[in-house]
ChimeraX commands (.cxc) that place a marker at each C-alpha (Angstrom):
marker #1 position -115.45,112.98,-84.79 radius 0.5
marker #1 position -117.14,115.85,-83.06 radius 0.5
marker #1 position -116.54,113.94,-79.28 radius 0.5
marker #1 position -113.01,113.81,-79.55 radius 0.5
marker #1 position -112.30,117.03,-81.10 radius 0.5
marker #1 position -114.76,118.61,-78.14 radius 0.5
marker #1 position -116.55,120.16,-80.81 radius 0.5
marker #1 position -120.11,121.78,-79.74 radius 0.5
marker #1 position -123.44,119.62,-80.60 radius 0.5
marker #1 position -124.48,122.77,-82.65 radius 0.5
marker #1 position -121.75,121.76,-85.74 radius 0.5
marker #1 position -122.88,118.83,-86.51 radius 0.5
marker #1 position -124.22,119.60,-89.72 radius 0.5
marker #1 position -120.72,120.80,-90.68 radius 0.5
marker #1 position -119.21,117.26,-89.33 radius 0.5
marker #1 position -121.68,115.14,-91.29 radius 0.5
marker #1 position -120.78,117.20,-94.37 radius 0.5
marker #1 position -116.85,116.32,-93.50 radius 0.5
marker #1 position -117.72,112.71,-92.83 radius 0.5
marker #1 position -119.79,112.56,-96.16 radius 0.5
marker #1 position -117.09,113.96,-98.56 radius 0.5
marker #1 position -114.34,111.92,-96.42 radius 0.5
marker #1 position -116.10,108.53,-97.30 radius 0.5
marker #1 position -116.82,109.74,-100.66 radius 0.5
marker #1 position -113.03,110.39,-101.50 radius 0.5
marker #1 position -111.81,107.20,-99.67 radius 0.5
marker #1 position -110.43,104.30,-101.54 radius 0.5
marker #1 position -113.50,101.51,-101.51 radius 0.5
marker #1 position -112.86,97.48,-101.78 radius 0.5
marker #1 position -115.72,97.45,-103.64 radius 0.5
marker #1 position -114.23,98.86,-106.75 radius 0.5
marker #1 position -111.03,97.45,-106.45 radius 0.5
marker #1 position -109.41,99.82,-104.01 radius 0.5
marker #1 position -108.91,102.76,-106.83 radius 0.5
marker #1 position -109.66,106.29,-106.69 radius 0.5
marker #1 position -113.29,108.09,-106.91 radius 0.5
marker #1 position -112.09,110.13,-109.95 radius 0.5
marker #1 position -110.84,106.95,-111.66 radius 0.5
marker #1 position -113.87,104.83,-111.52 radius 0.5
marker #1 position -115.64,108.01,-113.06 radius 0.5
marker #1 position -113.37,108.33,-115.82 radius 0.5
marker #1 position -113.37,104.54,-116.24 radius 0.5
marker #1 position -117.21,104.80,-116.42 radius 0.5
marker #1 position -117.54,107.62,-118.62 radius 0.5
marker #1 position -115.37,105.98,-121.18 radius 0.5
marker #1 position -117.14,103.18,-121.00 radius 0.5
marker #1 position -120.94,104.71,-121.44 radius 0.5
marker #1 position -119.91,107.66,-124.04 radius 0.5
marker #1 position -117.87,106.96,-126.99 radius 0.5
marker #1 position -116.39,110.07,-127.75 radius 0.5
marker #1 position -115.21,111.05,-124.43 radius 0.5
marker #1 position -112.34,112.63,-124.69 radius 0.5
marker #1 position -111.50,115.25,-121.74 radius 0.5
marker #1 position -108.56,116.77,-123.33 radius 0.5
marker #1 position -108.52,120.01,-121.23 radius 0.5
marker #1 position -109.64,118.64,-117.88 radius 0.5
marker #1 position -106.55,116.07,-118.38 radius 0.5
marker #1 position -104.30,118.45,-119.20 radius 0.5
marker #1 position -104.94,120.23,-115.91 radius 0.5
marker #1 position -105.42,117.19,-113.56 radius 0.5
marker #1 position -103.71,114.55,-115.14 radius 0.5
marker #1 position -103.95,112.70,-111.75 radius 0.5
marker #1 position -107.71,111.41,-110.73 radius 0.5
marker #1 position -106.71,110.54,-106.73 radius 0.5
marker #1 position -108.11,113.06,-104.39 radius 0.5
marker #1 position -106.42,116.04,-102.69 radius 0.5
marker #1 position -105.85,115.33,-99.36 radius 0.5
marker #1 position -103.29,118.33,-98.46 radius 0.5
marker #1 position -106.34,120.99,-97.02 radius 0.5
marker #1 position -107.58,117.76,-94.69 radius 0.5
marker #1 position -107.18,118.16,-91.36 radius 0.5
marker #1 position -108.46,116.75,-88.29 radius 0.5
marker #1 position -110.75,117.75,-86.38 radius 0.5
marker #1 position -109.60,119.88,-83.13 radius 0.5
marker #1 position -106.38,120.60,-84.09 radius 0.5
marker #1 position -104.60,123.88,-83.85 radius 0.5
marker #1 position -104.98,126.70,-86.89 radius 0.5
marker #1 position -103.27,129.78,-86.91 radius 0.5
marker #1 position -104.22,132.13,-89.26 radius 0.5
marker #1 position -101.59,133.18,-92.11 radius 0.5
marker #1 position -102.55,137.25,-92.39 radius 0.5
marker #1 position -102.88,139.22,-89.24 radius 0.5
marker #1 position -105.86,141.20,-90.83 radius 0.5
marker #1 position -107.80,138.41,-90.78 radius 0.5
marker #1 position -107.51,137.29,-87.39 radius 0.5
marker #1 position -110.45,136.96,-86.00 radius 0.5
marker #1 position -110.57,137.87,-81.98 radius 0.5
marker link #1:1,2 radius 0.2
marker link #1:2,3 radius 0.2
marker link #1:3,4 radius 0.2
marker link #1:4,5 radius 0.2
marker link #1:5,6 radius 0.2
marker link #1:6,7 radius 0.2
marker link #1:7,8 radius 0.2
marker link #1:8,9 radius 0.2
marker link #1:9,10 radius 0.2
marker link #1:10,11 radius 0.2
marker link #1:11,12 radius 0.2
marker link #1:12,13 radius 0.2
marker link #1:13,14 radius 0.2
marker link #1:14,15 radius 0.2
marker link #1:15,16 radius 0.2
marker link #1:16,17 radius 0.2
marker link #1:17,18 radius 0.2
marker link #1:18,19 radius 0.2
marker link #1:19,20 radius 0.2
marker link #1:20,21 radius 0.2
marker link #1:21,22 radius 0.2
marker link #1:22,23 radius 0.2
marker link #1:23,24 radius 0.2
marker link #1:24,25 radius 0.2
marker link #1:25,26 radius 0.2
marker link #1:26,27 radius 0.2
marker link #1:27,28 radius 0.2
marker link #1:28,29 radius 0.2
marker link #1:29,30 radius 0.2
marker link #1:30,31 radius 0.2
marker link #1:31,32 radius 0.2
marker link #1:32,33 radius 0.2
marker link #1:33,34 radius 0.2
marker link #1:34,35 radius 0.2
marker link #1:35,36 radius 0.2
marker link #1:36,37 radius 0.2
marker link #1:37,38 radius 0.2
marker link #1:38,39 radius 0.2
marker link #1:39,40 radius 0.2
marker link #1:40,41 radius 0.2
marker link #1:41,42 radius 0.2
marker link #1:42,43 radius 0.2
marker link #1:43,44 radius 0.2
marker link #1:44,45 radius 0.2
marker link #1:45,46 radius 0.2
marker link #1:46,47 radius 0.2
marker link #1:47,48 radius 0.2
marker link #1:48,49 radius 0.2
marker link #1:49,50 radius 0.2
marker link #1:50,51 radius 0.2
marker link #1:51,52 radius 0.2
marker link #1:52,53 radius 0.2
marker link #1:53,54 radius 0.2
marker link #1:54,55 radius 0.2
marker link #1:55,56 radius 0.2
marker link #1:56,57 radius 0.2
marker link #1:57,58 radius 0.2
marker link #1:58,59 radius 0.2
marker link #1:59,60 radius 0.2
marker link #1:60,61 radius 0.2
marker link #1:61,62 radius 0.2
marker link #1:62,63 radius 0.2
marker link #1:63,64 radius 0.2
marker link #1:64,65 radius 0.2
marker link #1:65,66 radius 0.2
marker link #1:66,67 radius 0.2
marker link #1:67,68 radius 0.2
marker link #1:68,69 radius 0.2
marker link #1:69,70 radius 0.2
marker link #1:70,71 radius 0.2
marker link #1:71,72 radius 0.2
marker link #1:72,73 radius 0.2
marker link #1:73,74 radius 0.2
marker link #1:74,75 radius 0.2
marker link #1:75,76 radius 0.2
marker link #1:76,77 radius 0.2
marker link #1:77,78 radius 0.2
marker link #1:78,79 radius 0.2
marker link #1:79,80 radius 0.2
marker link #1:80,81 radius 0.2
marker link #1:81,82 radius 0.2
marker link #1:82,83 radius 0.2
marker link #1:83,84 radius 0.2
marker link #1:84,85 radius 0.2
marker link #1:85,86 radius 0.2
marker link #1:86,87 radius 0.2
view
């Protein structure tokens, strides 16, 4: 990741962070090709018998990831707010 997007050595804490949370929110064979979020639920319904998130499924009633703030790496930004342009 960091070699194509000519990133500088010094990031690559930052990159394995990326990398980390990017396999962590990918779809898996190993459990059936469904969502992170899903096997959670699926788990915690299982273990605990009163499990009920009423509230947190109100508010996300869909358990795949957000992918619509990933980007790749090395390409182009432009910030939204003058005042926070940096340079």
């Amino acid at each position: 990741m960091r070699t194509s997007a000519n990133l500088p050595p010094k990031l690559w804490p930052e990159i394995v962070d990326a990398a980390t949370w990017l396999y962590n929110m990918s779809l898996s064979y190993a459990y059936g090709l469904r969502a992170p979020n899903t096997v959670l639920d699926e788990w915690f319904r299982g273990y605990f018998k009163y499990y009920e998130p009423g509230l947190v499924r109100a508010a996300t009633a869909d358990l795949w990831p957000d992918w619509s703030s990933v980007y790749a790496y090395g390409c182009q930004a432009y910030p939204l707010n003058r005042d926070q342009a940096v340079g």
